[in-house]
C-alpha positions in Angstrom: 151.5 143.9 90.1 150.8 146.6 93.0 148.6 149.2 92.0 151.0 151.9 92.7 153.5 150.5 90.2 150.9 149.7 88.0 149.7 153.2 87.7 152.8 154.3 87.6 153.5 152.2 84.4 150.2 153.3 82.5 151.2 157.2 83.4 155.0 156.1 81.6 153.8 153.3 78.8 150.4 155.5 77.6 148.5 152.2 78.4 147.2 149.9 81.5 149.8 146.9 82.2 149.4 143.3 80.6 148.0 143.0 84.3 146.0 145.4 84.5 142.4 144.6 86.4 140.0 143.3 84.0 142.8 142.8 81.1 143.1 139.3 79.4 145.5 137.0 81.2 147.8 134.3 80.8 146.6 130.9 81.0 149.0 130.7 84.3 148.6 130.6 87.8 148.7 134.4 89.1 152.6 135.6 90.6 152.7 138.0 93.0 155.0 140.8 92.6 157.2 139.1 95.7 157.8 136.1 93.2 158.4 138.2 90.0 162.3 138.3 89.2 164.5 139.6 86.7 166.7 137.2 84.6 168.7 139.5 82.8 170.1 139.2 78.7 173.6 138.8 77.9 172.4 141.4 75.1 170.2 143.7 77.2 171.2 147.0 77.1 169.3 149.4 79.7 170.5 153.0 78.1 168.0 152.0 74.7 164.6 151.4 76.8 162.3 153.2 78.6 163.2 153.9 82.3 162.7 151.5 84.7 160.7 152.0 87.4 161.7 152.0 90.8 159.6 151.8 94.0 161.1 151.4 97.8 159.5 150.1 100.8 161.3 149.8 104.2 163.8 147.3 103.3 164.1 147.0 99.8 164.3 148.7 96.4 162.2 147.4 94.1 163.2 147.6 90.2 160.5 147.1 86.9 162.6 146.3 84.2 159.5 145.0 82.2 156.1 144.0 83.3 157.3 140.5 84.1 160.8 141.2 84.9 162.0 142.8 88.7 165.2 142.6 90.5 165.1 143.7 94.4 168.2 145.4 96.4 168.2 145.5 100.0 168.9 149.0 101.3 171.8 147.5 103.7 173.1 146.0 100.7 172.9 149.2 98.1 174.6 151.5 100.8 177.2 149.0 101.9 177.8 148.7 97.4 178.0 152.4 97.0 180.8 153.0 94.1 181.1 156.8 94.7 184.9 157.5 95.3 184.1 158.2 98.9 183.1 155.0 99.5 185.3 152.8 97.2 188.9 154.0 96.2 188.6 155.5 92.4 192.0 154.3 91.7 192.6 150.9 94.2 188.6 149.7 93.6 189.1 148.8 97.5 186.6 149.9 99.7 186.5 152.7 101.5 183.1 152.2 103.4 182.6 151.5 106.7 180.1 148.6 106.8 179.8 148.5 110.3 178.7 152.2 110.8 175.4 151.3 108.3 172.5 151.6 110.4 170.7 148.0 110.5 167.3 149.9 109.6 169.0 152.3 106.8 166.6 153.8 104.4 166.6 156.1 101.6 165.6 159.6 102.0 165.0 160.1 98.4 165.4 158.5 94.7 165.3 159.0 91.5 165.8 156.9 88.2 166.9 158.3 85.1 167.7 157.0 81.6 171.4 156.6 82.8 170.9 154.3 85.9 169.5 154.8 89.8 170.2 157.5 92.5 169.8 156.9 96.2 170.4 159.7 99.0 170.6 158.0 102.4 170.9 159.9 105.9 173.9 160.7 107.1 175.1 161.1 111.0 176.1 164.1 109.7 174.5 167.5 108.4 175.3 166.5 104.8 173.0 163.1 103.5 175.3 160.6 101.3 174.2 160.1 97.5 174.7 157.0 95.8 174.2 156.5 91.9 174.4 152.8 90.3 174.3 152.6 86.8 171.3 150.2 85.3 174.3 147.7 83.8 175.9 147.4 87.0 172.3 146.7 88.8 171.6 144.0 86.5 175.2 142.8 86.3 174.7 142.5 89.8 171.4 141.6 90.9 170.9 138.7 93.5 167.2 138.3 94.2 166.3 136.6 91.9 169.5 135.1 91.1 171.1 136.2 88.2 171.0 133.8 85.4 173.5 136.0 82.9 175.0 133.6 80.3 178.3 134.9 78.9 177.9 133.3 75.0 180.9 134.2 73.9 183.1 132.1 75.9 180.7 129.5 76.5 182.4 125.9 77.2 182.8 123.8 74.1 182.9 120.5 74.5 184.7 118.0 72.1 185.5 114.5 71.8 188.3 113.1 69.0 186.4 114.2 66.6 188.0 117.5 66.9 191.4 116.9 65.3 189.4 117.9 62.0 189.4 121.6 63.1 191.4 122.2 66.4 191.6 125.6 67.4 194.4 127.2 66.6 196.3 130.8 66.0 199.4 131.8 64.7 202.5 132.9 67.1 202.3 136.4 65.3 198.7 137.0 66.4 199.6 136.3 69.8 202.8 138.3 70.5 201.0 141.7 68.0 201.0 144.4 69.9 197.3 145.7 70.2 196.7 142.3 72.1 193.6 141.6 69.7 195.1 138.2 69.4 196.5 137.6 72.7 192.5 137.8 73.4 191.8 135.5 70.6 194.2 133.2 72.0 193.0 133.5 75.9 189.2 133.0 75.1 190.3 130.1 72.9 191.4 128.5 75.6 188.7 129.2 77.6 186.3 128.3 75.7 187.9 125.1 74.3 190.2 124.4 77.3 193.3 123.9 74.8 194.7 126.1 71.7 197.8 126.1 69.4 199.9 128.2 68.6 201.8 127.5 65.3 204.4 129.3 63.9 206.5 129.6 67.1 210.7 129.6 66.6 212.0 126.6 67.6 214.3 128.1 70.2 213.3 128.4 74.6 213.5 131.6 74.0 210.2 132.2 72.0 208.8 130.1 73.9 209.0 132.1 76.7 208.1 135.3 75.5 205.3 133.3 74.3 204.5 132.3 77.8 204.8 135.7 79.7 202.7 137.2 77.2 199.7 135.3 79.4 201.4 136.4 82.7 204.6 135.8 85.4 205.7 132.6 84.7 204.9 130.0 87.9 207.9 128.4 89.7 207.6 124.7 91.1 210.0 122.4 91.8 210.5 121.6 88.4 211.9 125.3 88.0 210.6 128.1 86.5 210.4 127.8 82.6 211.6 124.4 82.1 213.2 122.0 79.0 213.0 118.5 79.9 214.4 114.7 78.2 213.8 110.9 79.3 216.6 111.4 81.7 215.1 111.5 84.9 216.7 114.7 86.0 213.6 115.1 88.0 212.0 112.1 89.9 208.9 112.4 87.4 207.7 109.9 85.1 207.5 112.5 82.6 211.2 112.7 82.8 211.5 109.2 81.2 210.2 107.6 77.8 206.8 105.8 79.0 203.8 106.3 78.2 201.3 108.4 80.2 197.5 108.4 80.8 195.2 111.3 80.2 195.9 113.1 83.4 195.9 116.8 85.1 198.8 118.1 86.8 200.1 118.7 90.2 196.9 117.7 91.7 199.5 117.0 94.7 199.5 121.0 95.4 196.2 123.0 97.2 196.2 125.0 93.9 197.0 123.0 90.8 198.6 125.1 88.5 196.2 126.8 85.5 197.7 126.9 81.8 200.5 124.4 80.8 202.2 125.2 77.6 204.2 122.6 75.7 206.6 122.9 73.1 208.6 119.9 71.1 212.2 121.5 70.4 213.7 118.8 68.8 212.5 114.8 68.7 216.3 112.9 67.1 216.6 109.4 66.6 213.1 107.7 67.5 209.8 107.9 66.9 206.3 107.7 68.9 206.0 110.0 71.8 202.2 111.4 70.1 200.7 113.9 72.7 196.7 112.9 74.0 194.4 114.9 74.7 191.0 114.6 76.7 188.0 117.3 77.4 187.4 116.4 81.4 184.2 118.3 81.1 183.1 116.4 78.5 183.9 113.2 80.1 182.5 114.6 83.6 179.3 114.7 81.0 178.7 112.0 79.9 179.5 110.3 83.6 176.6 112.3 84.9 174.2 111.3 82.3 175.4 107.6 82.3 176.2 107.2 85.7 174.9 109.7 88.2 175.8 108.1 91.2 179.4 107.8 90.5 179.2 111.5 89.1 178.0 112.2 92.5 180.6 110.1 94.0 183.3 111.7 92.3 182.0 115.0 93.1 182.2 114.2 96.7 184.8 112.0 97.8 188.2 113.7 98.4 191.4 112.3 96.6 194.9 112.7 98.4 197.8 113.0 96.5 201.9 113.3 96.6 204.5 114.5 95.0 208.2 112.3 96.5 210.4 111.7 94.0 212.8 114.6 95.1 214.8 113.4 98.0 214.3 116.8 99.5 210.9 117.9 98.4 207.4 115.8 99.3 204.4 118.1 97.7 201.0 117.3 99.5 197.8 119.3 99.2 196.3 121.1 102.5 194.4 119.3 103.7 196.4 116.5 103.4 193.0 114.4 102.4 193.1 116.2 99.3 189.8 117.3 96.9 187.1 115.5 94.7 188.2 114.7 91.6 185.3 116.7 90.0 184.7 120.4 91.9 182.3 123.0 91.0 181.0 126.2 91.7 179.3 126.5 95.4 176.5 129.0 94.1 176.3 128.0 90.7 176.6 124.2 90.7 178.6 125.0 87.5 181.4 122.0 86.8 185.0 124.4 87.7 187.3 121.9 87.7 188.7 118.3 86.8 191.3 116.9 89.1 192.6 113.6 88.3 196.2 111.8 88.0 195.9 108.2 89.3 199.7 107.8 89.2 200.0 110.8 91.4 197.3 109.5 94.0 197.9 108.6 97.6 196.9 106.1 100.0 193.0 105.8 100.3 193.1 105.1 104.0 190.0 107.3 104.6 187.5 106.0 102.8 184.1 104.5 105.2 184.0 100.8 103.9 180.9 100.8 102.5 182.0 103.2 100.2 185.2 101.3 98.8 183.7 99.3 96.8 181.4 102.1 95.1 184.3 104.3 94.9 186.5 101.8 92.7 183.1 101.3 90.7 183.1 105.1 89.8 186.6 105.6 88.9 186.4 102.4 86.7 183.3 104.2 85.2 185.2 107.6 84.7 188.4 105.7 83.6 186.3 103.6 81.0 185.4 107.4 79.3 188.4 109.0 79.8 190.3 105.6 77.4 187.4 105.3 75.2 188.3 106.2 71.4 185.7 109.0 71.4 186.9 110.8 74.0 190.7 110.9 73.2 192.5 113.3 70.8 196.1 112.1 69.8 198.5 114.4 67.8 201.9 114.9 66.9 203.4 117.7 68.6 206.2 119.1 65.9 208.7 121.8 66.6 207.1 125.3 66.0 204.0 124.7 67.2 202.8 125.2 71.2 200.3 123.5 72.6 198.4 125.3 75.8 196.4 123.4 77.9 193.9 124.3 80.6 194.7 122.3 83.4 191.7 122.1 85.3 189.5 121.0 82.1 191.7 119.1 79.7 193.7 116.5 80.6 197.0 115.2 79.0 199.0 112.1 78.6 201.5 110.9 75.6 202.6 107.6 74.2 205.5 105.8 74.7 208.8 107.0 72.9 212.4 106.0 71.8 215.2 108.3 70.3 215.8 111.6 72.1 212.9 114.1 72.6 213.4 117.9 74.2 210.3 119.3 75.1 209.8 123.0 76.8 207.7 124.9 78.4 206.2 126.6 81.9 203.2 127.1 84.4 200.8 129.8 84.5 198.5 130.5 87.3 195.0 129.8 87.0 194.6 133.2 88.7 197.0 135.3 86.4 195.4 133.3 83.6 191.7 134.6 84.3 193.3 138.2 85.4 194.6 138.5 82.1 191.5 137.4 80.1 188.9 139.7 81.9 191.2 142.4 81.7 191.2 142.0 77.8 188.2 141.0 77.7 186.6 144.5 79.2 189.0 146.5 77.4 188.0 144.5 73.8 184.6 143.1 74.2 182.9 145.0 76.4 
């Protein structure tokens, strides 16, 4: 630790620092303040400890959460961030700042930290200086160096195999559609968190099922229409639109952006039987493929898929670019798993694959299809009428088995985009 903070936390603690010179030491190689970071709590809570210390050199501000624990802000970076209403719109949240009028070299003039979070006054080109204040929650929301390794528990990913049809998650159509929307967030971080939920006690009409889906958000148009009721009669050039049975597959992996929540209802189901809905958690395939078999992981990771939509004779649906995306896609910074991509019926000519990689290609997608059919990863229900099933779409995959008699299913699209605007909204108003 610098000896300038270090004094500066014996004047605030009463007491030398665990580093202090001539103190007892781990039994660690020594870290220089430069390779301290902060990794922040999904608990922590700034407002009930002491005040951090803060120092500031010519680039950076420096900030001592605890002896071990420091996050750094670039000055460029802290001015260019200011949330004063000045500087980002107080009712918009667009910004207002010019970024390209911040001095390269920009420093503070003066700071000061208080129990409520950090104030900065930089120089201005005019007679008046500029002050900033960020809150200590938004600092460590936000910090970057070290990366921020904040784990959200609450809606951390389940993941499930068939043994979840003992307990699959479920809540009632009243909790959803109540107006306080406690249980429209119930329902939302279900979802999230186990990429599929029920809803049970839903009227048996399109109706209900519609104001069921707009309680999520605008309802997304494709070519199969907007909110759409469907039967095996091929009124769309679908396979869907018949009585076979389907694989576990995602949907409209033919468009750039596949859409986000599906929601499924069973109307009616007359004079047959079979037609039982399966379900698969992707992630929880895409896990065991890593573990099992890294190399096709890795190969399913990387090697784009194209795709088509062509059974309208005035409609063919390809994704930009045409070569399509990896079946598996994750988060650039993170390396987080995002997204599952796969329907095999859907999928397009392979014409761009190198040929030494043909033969490992089919290898993986044998692998991954071998987990995705394999009796513990699959989930087969009856769908009845009443009850809604809602589906992540780039997690959990669906398929169904083949049926006779006639079956009317309904249902709609939600943006993945709507869908995540409506659950952090709810989220921050209800669990802050």
């Amino acid at each position: 630790m610098p000896p300038c903070i270090e004094r500066r936390y014996a004047e605030l603690h009463g007491s030398k620092s665990p580093y202090a010179r001539g103190s007892a030491r781990p039994n660690r190689s020594s870290v220089s303040s430069d390779q301290l970071g902060f990794v922040p709590e999904a608990t922590s809570n700034p407002g009930q400890n002491d005040t951090p210390i803060v120092s500031v050199d010519d680039s950076k501000v420096s900030v001592l959460w605890s002896p071990q624990n420091w996050s750094r802000f670039h000055h460029m970076w802290l001015r260019d961030h200011c949330r004063c209403p000045s500087c980002c719109h107080p009712v918009t949240k667009q910004r207002l700042v010019n970024t390209f009028q911040i001095p390269r070299d920009i420093k503070p003039t003066h700071h000061h930290a208080s129990t409520e979070g950090l104030e900065i006054v930089w120089p201005s080109p005019s007679t008046t200086h500029h002050s900033s204040f960020y809150p200590w929650s938004w600092l460590k929301e936000h910090t970057y160096d070290p990366p921020q390794r904040l784990v959200d528990r609450a809606n951390e990913s389940v993941l499930w195999g068939a043994k979840i049809a003992r307990s699959p998650p479920t809540i009632t159509y009243e909790e959803a559609m109540e107006g306080g929307d406690a249980g429209l967030y119930k329902w939302l971080s279900t979802i999230d968190r186990f990429g599929f939920c029920f809803v049970s006690g839903v009227p048996a009409t399109t109706e209900a099922t519609e104001r069921l889906c707009e309680r999520i958000g605008f309802i997304r148009e494709t070519q199969y229409g907007k909110f759409w009721e469907f039967t095996a009669d091929l009124a769309k050039g679908d396979t869907a639109y018949t009585n076979m049975a389907l694989g576990a597959h995602t949907d409209t992996t033919y468009f750039t952006d596949p859409c986000g929540v599906q929601l499924f209802h069973l109307l009616s189901h007359t004079g047959g039987s079979g037609g039982t809905t399966l379900l698969v958690d992707g992630f929880y395939v895409a896990s065991l493929l890593k573990e099992l078999h890294p190399d096709h992981y890795d190969m399913l990771s990387s090697v784009p898929i194209p795709a088509h939509a062509s059974g309208e004779p005035t409609a063919l649906y390809r994704p930009s670019p045409p070569s399509g995306y990896p079946t598996l896609q994750h988060d650039k910074i993170t390396g987080e798993l995002t997204q599952v991509r796969w329907n095999n019926d859907d999928r397009s000519v392979m014409s761009h694959l190198c040929p030494e990689v043909v033969e490992k290609w089919y290898d993986a997608i044998r692998a991954w299809h071998t987990l995705l059919v394999s009796p513990d990863s699959e989930y087969w229900v009856q769908l009845v009428p009443g009850t809604v099933l809602s589906v992540n779409n780039h997690r959990v995959l669906h398929g169904r088995s083949e049926f006779d008699g006639k079956r009317r299913v309904c249902g709609a699209y939600i943006g993945m985009d709507e869908y995540r605007s409506k659950l952090t909204v709810l989220q921050e108003k209800l669990n802050p």
